[in-house]
C-alpha positions in Angstrom: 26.4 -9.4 -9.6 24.5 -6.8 -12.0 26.0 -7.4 -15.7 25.1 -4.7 -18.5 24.5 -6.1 -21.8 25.1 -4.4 -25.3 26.1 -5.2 -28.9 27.2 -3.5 -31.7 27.1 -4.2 -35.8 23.6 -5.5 -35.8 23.0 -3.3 -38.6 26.5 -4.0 -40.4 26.3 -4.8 -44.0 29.9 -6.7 -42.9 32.0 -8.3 -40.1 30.4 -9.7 -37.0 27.6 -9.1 -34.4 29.6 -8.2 -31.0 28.0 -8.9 -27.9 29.1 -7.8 -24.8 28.9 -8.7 -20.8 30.2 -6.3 -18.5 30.5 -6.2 -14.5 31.5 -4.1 -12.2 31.9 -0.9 -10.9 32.3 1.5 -13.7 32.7 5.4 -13.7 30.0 7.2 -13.4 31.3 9.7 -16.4 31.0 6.8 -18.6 28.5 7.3 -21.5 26.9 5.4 -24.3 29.8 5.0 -27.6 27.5 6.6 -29.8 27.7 9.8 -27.8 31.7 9.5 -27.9 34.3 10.7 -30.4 36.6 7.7 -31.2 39.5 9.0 -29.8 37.2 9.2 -26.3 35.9 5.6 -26.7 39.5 3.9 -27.0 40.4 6.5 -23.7 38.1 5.1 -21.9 39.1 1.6 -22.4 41.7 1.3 -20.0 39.6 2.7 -17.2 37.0 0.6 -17.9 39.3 -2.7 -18.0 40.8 -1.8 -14.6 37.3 -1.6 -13.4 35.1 -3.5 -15.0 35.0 -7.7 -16.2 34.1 -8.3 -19.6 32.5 -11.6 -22.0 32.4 -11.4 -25.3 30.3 -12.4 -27.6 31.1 -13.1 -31.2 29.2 -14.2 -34.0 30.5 -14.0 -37.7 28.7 -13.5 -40.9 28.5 -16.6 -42.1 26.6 -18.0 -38.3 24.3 -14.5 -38.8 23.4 -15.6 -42.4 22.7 -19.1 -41.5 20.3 -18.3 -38.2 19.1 -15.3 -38.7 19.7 -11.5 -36.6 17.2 -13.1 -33.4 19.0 -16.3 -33.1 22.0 -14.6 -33.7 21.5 -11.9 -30.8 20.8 -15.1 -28.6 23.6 -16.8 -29.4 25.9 -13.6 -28.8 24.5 -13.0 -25.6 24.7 -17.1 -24.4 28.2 -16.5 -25.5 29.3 -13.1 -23.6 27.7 -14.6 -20.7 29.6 -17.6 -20.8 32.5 -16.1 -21.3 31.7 -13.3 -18.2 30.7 -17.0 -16.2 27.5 -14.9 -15.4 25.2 -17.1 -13.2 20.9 -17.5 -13.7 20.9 -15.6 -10.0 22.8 -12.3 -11.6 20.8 -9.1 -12.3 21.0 -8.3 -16.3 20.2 -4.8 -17.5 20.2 -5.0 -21.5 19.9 -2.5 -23.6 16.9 -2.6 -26.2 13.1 -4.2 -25.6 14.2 -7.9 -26.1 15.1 -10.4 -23.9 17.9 -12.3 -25.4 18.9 -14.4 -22.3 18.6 -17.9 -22.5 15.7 -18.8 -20.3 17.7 -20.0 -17.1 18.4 -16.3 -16.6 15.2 -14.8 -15.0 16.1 -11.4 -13.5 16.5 -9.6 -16.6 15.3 -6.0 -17.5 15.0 -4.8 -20.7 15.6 -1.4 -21.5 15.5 1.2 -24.2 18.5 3.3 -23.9 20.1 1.8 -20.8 23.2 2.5 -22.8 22.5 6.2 -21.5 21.0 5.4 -18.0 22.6 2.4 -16.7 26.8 3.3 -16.0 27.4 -0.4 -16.9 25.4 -1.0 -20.1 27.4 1.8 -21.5 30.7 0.2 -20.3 29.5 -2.8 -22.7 28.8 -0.3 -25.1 32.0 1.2 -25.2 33.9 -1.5 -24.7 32.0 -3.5 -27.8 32.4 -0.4 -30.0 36.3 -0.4 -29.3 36.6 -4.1 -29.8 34.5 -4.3 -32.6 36.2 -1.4 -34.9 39.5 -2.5 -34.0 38.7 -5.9 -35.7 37.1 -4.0 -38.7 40.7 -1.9 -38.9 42.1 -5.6 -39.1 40.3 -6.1 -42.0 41.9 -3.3 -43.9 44.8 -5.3 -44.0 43.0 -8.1 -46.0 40.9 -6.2 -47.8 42.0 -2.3 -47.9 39.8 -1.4 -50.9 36.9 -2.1 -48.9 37.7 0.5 -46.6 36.3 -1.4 -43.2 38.5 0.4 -41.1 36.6 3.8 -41.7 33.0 2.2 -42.3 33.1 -0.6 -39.8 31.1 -2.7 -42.4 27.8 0.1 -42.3 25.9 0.7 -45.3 27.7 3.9 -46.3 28.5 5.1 -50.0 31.7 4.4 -49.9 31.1 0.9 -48.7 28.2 0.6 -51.3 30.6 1.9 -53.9 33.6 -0.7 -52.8 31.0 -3.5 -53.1 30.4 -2.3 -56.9 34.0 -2.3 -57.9 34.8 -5.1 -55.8 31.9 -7.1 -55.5 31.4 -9.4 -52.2 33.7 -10.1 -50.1 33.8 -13.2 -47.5 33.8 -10.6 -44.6 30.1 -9.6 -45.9 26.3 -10.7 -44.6 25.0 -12.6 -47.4 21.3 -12.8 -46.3 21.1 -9.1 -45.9 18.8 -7.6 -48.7 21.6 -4.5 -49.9 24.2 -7.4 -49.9 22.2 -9.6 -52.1 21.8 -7.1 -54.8 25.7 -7.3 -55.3 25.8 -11.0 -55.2 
């Protein structure tokens, strides 16, 4: 089995680090989520369920804050391989120029931008894009002021304005350096 590997909201200010394992045989029109309009993303999500397997990898704020973005990245991707049931004999393609595998796994390639060249990195893309936002949207409901469902939890000036009025919420990444300023 080849399994793609991606994440998404390892930059976030808020919410949780998404990892994602995905085999299969995707279509070859998919592309990486940040080249994709929202409305294209969620589209494609159907395909890519009918065609693909997915594991998930979730880590929240509070995990992130107390390991750190590395461990955190390892522990996403143990999870989403876990959850795939991936085996140490399966090819991994992930995206980026780290090796987050635990060590059993030895065929792994790392590579910048496989979310563009590699059909089923970008179906872990996509798919951890879609399933990642739609959590943030969630959030709304808790906490509309902050406006997560627009900003997914990113340092933008609407989110940096929310966390003035509002100060920090429980959703947020405490050990990040903007964050702390607020705190």
């Amino acid at each position: 089995m080849i399994v793609g590997i991606d994440e998404v909201g390892r930059g976030a200010w808020a919410g949780p680090l998404l990892v994602v394992a995905a085999a299969g045989l995707p279509p070859k029109q998919v592309a990486d989520s940040k080249l994709l309009r929202r409305s294209q993303r969620e589209g494609m999500m159907k395909i890519l369920q009918e065609s693909c397997t997915f594991g998930e990898g979730w880590v929240g704020p509070d995990e992130i804050d107390a390991v750190g973005l590395t461990e955190a990245m390892k522990l996403g991707v143990a999870r989403a391989l876990d959850a795939l049931q991936a085996s140490d004999h399966d090819k991994i393609i992930m995206d980026g120029h780290i090796n987050y595998c635990p060590p059993s796994f030895r065929n792994v390639s790392t590579i910048i931008k496989a979310d563009m060249t590699h059909p089923i990195v970008s179906a872990a893309s996509v798919y951890a894009k879609v399933r990642r936002d739609t959590f943030m949207a969630t959030l709304d409901d808790e906490h509309s002021n902050y406006g997560f469902g627009s900003h997914v939890g990113y340092g933008t000036a609407a989110h940096r304005t929310a966390l003035q009025v509002l100060g920090v919420s429980r959703h947020h990444r405490r050990s990040y350096k903007p964050i702390k300023a607020f705190l």
